[in-house]
N, CA, C and O atoms as a Tripos MOL2 file, in Angstrom:
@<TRIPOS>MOLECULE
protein
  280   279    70     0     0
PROTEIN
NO_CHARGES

@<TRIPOS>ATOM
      1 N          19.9050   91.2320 -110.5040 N.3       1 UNK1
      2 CA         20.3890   92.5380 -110.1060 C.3       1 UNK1
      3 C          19.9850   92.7990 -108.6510 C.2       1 UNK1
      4 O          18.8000   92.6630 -108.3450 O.2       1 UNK1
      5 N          20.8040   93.1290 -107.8200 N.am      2 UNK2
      6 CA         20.6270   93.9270 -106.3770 C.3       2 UNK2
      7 C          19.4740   94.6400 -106.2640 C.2       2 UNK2
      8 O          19.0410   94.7010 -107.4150 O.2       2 UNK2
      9 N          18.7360   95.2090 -105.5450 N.am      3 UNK3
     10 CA         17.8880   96.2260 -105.1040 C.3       3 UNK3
     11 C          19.0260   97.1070 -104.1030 C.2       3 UNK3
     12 O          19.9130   96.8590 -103.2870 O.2       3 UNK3
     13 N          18.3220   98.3730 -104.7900 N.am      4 UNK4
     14 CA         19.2960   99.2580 -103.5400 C.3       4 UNK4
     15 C          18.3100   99.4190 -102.2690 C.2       4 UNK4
     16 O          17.0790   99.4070 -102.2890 O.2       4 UNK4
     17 N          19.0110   99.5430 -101.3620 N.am      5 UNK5
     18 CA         17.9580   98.9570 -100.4010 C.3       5 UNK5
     19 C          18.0920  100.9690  -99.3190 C.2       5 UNK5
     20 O          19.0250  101.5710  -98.7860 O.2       5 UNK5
     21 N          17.2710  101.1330  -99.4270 N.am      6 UNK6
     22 CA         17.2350  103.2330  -98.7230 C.3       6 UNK6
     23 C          16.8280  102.8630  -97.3680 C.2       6 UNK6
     24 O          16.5410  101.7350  -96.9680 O.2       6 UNK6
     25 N          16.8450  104.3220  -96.4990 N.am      7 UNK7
     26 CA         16.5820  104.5850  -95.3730 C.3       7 UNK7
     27 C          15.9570  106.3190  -95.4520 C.2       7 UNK7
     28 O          16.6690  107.3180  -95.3550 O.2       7 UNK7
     29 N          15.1690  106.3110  -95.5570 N.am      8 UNK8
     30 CA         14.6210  107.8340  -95.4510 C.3       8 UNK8
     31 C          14.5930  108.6090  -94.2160 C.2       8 UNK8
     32 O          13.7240  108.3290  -93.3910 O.2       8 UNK8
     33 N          15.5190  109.6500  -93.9470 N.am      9 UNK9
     34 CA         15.6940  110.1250  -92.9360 C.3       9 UNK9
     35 C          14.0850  111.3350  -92.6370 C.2       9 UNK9
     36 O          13.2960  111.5970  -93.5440 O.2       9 UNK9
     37 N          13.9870  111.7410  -91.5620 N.am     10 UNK10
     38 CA         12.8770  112.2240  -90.6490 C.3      10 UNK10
     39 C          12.4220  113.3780  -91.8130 C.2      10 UNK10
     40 O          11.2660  113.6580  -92.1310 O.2      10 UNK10
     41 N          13.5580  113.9070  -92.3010 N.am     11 UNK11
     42 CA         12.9610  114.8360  -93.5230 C.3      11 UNK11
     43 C          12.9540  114.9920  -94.7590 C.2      11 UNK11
     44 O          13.1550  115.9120  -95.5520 O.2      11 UNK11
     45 N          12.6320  113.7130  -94.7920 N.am     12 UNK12
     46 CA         11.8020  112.9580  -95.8010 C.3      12 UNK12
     47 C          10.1550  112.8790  -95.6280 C.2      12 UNK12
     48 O           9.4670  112.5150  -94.6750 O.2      12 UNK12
     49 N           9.8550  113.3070  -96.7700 N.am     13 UNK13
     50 CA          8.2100  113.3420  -96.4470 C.3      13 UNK13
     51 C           7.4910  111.5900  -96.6970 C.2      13 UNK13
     52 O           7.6070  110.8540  -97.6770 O.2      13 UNK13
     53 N           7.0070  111.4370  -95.8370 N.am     14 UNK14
     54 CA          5.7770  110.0620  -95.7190 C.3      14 UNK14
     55 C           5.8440  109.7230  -96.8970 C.2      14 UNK14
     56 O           6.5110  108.8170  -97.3980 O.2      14 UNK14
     57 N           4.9210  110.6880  -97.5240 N.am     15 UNK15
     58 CA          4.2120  110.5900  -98.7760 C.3      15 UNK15
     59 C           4.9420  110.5890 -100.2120 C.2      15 UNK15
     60 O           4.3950  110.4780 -101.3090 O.2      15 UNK15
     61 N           6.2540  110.7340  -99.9460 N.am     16 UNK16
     62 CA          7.3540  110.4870 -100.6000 C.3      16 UNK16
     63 C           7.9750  109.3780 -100.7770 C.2      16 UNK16
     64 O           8.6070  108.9590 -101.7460 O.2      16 UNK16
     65 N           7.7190  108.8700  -99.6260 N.am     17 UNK17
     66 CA          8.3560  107.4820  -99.4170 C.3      17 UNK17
     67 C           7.1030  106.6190  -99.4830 C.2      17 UNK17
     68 O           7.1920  105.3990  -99.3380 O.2      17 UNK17
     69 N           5.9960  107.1960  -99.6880 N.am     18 UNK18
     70 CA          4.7360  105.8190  -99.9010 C.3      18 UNK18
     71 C           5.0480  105.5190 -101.3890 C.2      18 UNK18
     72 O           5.2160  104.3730 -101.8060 O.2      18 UNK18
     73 N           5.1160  106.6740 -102.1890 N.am     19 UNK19
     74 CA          5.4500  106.7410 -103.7640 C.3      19 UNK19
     75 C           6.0410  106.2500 -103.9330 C.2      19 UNK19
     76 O           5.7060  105.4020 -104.7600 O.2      19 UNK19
     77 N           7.3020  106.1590 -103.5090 N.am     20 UNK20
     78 CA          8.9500  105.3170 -103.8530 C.3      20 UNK20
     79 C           8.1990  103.8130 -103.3990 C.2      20 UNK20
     80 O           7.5850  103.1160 -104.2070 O.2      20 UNK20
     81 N           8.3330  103.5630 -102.3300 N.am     21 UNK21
     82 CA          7.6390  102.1620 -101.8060 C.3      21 UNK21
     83 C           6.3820  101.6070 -102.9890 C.2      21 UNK21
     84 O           6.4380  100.4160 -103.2940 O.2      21 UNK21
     85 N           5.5430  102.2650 -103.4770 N.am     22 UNK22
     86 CA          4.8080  101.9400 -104.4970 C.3      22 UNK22
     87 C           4.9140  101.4980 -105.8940 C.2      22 UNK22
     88 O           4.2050  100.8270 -106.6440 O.2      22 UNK22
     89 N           6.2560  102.2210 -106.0030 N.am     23 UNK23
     90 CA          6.7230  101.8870 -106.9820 C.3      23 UNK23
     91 C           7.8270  100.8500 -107.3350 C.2      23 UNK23
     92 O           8.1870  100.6000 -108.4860 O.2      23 UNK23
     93 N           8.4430  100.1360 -105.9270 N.am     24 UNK24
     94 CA          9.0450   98.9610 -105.9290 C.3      24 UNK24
     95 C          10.0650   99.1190 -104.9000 C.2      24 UNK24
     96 O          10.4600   98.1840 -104.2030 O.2      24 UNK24
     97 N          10.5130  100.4040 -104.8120 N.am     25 UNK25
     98 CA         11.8880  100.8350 -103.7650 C.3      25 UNK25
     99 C          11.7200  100.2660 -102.4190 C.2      25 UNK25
    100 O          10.7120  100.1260 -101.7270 O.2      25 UNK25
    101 N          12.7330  100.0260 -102.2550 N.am     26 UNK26
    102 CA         12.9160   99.0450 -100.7330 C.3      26 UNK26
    103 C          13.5010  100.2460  -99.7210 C.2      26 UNK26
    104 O          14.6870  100.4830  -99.4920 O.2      26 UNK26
    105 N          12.3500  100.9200  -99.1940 N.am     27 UNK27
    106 CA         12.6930  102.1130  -98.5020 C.3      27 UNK27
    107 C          11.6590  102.2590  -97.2450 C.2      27 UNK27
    108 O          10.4280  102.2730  -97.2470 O.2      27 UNK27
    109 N          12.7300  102.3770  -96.0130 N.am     28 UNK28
    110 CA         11.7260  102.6370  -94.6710 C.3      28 UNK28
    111 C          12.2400  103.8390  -94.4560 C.2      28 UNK28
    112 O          13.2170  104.3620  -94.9900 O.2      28 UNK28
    113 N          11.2880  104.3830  -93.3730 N.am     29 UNK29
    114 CA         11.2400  105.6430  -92.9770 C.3      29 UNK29
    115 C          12.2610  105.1420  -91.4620 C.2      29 UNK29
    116 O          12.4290  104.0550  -90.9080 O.2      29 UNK29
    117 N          12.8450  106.7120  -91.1600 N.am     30 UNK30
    118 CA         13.6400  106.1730  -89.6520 C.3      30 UNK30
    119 C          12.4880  105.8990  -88.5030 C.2      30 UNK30
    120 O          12.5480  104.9290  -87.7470 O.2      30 UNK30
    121 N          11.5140  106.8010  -88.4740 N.am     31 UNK31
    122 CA         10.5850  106.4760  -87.6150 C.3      31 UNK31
    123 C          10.0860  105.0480  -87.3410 C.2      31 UNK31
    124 O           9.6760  104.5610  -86.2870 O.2      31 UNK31
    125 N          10.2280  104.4970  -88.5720 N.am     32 UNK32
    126 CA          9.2360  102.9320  -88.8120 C.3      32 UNK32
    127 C          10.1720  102.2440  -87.6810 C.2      32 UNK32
    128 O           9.5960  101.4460  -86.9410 O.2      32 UNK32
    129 N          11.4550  102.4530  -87.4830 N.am     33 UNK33
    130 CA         12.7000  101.4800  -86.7030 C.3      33 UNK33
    131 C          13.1980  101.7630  -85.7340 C.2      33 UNK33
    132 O          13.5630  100.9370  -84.8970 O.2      33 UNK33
    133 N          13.3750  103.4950  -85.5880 N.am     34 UNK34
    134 CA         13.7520  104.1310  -84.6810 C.3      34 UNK34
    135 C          13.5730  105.0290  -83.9570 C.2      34 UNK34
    136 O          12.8930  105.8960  -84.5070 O.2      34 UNK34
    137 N          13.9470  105.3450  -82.6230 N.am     35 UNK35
    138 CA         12.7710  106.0030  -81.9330 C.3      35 UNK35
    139 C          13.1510  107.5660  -82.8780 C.2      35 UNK35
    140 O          14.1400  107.8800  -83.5410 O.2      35 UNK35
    141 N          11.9670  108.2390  -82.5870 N.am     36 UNK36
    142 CA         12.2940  109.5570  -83.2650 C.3      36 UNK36
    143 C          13.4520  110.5220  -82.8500 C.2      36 UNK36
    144 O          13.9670  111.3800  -83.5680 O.2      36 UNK36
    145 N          13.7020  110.2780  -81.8090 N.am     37 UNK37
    146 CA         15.2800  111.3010  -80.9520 C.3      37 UNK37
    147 C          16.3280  110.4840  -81.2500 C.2      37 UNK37
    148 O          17.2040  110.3900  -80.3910 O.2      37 UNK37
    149 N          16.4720  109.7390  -82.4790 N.am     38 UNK38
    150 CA         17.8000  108.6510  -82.5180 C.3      38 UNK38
    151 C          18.4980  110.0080  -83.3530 C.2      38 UNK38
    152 O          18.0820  110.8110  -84.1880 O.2      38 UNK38
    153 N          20.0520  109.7370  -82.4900 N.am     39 UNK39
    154 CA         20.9940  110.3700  -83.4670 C.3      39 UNK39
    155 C          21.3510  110.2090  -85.0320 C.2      39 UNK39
    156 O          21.0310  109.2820  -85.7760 O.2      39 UNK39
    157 N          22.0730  111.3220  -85.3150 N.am     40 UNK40
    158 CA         22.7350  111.0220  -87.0550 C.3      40 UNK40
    159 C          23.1070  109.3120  -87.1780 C.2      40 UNK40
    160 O          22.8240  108.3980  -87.9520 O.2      40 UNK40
    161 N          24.1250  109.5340  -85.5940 N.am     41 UNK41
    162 CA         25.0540  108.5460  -85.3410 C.3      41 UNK41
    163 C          24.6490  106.8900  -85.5470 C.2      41 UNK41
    164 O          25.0790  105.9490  -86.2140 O.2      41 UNK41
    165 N          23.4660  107.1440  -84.4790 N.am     42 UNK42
    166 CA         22.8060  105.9420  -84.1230 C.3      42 UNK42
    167 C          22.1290  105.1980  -85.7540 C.2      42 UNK42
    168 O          22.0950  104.0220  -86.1140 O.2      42 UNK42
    169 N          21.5640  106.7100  -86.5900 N.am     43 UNK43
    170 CA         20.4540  105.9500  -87.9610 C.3      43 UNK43
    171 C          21.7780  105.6550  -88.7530 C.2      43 UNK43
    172 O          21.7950  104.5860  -89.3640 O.2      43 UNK43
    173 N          23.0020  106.5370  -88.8310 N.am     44 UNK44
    174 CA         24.3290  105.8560  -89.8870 C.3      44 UNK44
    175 C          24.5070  104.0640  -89.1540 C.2      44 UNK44
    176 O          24.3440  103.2350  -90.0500 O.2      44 UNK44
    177 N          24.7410  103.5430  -88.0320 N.am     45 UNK45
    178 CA         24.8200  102.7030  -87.3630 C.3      45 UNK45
    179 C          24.0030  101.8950  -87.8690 C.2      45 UNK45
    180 O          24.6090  100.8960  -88.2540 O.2      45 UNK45
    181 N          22.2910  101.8050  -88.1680 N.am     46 UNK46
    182 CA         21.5480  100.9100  -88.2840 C.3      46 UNK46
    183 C          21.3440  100.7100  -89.9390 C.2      46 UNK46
    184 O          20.6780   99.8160  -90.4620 O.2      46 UNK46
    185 N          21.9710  101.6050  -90.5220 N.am     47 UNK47
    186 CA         22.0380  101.5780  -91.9260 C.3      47 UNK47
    187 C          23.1850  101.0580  -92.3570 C.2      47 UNK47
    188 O          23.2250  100.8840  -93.5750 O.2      47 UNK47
    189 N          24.4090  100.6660  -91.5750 N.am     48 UNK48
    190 CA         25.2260   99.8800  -91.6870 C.3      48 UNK48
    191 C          24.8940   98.6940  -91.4930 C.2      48 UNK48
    192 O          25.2250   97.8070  -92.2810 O.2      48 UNK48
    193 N          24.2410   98.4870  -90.5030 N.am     49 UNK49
    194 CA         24.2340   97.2990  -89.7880 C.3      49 UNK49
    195 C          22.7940   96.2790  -91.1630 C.2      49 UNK49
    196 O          22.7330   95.0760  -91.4170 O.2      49 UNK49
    197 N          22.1750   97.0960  -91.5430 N.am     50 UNK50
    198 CA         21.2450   96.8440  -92.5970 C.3      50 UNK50
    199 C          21.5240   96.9130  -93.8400 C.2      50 UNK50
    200 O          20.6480   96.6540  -94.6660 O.2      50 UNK50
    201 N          22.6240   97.2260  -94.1760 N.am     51 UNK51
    202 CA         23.3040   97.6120  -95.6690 C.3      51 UNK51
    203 C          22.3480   98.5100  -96.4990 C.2      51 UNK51
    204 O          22.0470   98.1730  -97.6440 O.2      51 UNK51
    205 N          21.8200   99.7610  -95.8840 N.am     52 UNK52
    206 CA         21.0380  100.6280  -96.2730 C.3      52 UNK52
    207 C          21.9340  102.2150  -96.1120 C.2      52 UNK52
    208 O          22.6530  102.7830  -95.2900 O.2      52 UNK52
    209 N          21.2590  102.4900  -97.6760 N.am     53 UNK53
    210 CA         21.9460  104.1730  -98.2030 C.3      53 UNK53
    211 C          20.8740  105.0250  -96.9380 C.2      53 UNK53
    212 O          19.8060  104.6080  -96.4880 O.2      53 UNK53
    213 N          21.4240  106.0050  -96.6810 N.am     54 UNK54
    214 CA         20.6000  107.2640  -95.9990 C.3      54 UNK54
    215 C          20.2140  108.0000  -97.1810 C.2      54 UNK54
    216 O          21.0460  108.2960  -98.0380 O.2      54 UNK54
    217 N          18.9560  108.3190  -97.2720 N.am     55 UNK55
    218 CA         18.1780  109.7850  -98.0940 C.3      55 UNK55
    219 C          18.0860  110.3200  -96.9600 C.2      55 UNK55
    220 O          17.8740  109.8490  -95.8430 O.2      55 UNK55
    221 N          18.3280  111.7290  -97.4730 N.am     56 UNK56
    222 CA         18.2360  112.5590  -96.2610 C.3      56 UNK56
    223 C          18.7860  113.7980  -96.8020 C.2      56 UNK56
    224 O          19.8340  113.7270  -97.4430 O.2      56 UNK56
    225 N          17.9590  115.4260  -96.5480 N.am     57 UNK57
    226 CA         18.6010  116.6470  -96.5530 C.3      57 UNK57
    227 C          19.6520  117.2530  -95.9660 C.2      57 UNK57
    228 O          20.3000  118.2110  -96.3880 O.2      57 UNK57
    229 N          19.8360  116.3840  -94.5530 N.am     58 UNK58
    230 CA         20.7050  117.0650  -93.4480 C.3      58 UNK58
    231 C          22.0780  116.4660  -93.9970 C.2      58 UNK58
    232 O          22.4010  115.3090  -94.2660 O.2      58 UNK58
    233 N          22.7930  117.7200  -94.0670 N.am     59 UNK59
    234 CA         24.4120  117.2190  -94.7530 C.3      59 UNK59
    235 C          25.5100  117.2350  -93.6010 C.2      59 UNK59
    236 O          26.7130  117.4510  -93.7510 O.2      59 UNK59
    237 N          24.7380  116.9200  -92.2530 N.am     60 UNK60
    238 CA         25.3550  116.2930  -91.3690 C.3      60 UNK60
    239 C          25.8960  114.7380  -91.3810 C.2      60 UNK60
    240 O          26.8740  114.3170  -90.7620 O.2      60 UNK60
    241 N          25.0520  114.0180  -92.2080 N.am     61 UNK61
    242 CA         25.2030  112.9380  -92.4790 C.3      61 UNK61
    243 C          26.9890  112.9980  -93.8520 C.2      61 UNK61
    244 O          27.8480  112.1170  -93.8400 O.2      61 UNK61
    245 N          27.0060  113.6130  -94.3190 N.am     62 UNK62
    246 CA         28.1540  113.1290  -95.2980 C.3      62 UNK62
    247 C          29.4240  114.0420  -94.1110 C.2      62 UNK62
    248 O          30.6270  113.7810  -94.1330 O.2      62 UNK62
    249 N          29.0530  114.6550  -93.5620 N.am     63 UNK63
    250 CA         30.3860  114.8590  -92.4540 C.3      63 UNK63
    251 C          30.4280  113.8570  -91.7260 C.2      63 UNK63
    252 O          31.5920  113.4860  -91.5740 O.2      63 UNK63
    253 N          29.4110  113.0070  -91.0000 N.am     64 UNK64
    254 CA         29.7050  111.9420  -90.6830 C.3      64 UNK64
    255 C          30.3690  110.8970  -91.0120 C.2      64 UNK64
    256 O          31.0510  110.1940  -90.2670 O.2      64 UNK64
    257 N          30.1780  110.7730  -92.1530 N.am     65 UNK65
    258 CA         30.4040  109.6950  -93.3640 C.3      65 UNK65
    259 C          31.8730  109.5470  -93.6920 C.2      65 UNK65
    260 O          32.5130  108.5090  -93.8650 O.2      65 UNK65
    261 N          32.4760  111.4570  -93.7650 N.am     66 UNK66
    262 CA         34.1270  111.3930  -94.1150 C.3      66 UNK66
    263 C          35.0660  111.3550  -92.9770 C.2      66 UNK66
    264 O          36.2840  111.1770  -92.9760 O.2      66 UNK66
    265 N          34.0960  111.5940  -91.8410 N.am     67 UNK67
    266 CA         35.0150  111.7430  -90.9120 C.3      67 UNK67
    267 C          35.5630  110.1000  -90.4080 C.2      67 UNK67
    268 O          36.6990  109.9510  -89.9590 O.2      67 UNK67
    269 N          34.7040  109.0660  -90.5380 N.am     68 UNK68
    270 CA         34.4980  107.8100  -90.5130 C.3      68 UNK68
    271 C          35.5080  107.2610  -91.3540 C.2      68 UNK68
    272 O          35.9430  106.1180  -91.2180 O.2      68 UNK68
    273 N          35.8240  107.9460  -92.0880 N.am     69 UNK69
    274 CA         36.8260  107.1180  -93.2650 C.3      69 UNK69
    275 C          36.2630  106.4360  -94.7510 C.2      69 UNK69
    276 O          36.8910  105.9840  -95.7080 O.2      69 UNK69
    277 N          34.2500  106.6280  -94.3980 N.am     70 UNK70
    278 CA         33.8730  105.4050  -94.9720 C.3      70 UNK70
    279 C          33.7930  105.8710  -96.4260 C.2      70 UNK70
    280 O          33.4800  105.0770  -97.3130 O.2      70 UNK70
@<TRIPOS>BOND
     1     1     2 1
     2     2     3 1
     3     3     4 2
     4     3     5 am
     5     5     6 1
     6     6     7 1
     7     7     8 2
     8     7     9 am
     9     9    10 1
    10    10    11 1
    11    11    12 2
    12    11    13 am
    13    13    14 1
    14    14    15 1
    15    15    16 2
    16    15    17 am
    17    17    18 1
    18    18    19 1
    19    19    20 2
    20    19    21 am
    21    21    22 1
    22    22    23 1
    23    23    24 2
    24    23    25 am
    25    25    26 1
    26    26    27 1
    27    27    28 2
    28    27    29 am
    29    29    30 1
    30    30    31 1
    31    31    32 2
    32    31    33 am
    33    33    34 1
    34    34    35 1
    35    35    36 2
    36    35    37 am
    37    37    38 1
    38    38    39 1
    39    39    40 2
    40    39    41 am
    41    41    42 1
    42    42    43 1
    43    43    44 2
    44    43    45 am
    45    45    46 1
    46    46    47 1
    47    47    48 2
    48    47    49 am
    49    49    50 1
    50    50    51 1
    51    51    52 2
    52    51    53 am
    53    53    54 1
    54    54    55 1
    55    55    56 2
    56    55    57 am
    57    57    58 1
    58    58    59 1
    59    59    60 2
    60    59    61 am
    61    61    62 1
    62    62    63 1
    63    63    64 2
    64    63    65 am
    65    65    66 1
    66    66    67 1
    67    67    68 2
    68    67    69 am
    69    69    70 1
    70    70    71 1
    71    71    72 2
    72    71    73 am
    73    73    74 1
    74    74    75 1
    75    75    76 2
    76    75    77 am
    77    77    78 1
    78    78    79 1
    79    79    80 2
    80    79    81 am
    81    81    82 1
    82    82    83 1
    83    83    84 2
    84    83    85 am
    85    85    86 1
    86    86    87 1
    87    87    88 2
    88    87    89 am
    89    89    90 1
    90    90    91 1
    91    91    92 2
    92    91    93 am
    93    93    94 1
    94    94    95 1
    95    95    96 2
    96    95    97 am
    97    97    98 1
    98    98    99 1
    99    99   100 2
   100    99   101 am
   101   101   102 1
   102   102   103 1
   103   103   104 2
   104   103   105 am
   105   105   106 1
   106   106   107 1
   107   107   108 2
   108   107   109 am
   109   109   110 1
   110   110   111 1
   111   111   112 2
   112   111   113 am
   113   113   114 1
   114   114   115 1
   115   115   116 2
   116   115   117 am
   117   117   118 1
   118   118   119 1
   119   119   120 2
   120   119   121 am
   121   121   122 1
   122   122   123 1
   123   123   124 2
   124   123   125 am
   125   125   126 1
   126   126   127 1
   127   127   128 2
   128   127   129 am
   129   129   130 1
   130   130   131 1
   131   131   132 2
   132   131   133 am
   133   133   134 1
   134   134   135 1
   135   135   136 2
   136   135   137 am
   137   137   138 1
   138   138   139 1
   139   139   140 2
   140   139   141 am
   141   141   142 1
   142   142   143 1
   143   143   144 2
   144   143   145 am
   145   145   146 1
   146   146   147 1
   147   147   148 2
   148   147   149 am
   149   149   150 1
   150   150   151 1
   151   151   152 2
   152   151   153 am
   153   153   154 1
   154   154   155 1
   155   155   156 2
   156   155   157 am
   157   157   158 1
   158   158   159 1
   159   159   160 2
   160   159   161 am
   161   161   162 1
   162   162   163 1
   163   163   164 2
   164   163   165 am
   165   165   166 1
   166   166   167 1
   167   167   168 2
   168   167   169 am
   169   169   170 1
   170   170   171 1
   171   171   172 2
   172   171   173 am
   173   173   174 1
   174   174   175 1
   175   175   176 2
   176   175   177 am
   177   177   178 1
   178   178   179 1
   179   179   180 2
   180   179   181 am
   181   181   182 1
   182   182   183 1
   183   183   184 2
   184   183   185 am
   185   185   186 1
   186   186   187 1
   187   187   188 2
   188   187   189 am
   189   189   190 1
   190   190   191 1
   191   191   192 2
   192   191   193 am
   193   193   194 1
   194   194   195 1
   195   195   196 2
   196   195   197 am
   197   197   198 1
   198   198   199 1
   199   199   200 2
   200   199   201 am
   201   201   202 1
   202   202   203 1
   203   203   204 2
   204   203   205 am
   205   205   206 1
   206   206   207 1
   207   207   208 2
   208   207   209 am
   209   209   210 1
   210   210   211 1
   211   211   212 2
   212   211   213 am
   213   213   214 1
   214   214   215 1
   215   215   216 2
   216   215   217 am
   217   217   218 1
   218   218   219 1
   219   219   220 2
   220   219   221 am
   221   221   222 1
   222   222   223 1
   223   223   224 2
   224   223   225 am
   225   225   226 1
   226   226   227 1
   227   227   228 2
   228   227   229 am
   229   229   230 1
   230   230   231 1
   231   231   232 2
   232   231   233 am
   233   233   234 1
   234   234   235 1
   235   235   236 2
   236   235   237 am
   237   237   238 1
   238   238   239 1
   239   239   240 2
   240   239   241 am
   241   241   242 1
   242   242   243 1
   243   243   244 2
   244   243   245 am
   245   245   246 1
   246   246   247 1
   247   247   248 2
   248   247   249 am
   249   249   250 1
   250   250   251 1
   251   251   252 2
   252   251   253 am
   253   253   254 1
   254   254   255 1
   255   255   256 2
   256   255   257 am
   257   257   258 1
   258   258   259 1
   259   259   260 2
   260   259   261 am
   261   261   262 1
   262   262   263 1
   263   263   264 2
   264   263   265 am
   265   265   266 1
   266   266   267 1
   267   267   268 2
   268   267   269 am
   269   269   270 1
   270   270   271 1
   271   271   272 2
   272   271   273 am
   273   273   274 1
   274   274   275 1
   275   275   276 2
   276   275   277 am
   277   277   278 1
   278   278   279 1
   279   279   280 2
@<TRIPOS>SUBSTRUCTURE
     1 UNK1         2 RESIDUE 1 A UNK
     2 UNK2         6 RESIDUE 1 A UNK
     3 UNK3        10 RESIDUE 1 A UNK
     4 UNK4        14 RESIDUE 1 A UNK
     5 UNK5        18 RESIDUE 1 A UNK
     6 UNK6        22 RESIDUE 1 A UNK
     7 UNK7        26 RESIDUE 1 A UNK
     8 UNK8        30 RESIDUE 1 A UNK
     9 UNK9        34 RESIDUE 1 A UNK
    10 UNK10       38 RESIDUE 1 A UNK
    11 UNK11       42 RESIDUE 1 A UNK
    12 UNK12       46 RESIDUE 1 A UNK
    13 UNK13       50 RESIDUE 1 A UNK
    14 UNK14       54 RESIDUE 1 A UNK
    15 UNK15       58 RESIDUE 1 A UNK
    16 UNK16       62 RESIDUE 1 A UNK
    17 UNK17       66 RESIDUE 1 A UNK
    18 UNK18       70 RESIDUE 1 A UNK
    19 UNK19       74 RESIDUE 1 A UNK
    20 UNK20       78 RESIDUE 1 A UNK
    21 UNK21       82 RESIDUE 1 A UNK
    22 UNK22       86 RESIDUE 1 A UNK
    23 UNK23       90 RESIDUE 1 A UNK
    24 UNK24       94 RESIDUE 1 A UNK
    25 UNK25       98 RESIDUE 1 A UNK
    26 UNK26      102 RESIDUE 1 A UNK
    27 UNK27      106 RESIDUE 1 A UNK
    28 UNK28      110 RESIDUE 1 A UNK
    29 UNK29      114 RESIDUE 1 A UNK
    30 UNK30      118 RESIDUE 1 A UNK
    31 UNK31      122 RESIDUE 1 A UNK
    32 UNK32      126 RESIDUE 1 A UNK
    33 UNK33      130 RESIDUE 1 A UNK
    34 UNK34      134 RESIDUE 1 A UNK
    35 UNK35      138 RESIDUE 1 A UNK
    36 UNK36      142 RESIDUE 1 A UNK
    37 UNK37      146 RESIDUE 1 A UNK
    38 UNK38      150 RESIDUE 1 A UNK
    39 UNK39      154 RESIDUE 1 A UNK
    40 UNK40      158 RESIDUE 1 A UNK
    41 UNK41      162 RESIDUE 1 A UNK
    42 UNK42      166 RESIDUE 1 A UNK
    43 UNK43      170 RESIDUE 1 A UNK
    44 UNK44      174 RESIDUE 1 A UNK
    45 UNK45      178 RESIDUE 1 A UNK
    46 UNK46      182 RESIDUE 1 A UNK
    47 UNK47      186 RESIDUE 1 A UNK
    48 UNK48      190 RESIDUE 1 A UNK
    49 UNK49      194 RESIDUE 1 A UNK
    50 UNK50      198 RESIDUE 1 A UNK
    51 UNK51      202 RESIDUE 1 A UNK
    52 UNK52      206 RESIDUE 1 A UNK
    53 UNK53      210 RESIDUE 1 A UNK
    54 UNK54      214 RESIDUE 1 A UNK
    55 UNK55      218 RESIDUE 1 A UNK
    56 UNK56      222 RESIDUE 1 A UNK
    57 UNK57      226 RESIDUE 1 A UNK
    58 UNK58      230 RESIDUE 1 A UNK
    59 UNK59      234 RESIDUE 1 A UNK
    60 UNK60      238 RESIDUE 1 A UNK
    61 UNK61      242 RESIDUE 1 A UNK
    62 UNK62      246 RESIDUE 1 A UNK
    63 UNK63      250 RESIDUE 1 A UNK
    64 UNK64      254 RESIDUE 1 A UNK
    65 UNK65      258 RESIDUE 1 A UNK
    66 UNK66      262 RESIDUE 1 A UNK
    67 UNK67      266 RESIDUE 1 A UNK
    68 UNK68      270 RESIDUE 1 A UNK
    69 UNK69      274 RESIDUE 1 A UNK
    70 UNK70      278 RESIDUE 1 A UNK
């Protein structure tokens, strides 16, 4: 079976993602990769480019997402 493989966006708590990570989830924080002023644009980009889902509160990201076609 696959692992789903995440990307935890900036508001996402640490300590949220140490838990998930502890428990087997294949999940980085954006900070760990990218500088902290990276756009929506830029973390949708590297989560493509990584075949990684975005977690994330900001529902800027799924306007991104439809406007894309994807």
């Amino acid at each position: 079976m696959t692992q789903i493989r995440l990307m935890a966006d900036m508001n996402i708590s640490p300590q949220t993602v140490s838990a998930l990570q502890q428990q087997g989830w294949d999940l980085i924080r954006v900070p760990d990769v990218l500088p902290a002023n990276a756009s929506d644009e830029e973390i949708l980009n590297f989560c493509r480019q990584e075949n990684r889902a975005i977690v994330s509160f900001d529902l800027d990201f799924s306007m991104l997402v439809a406007l894309n076609g994807e």
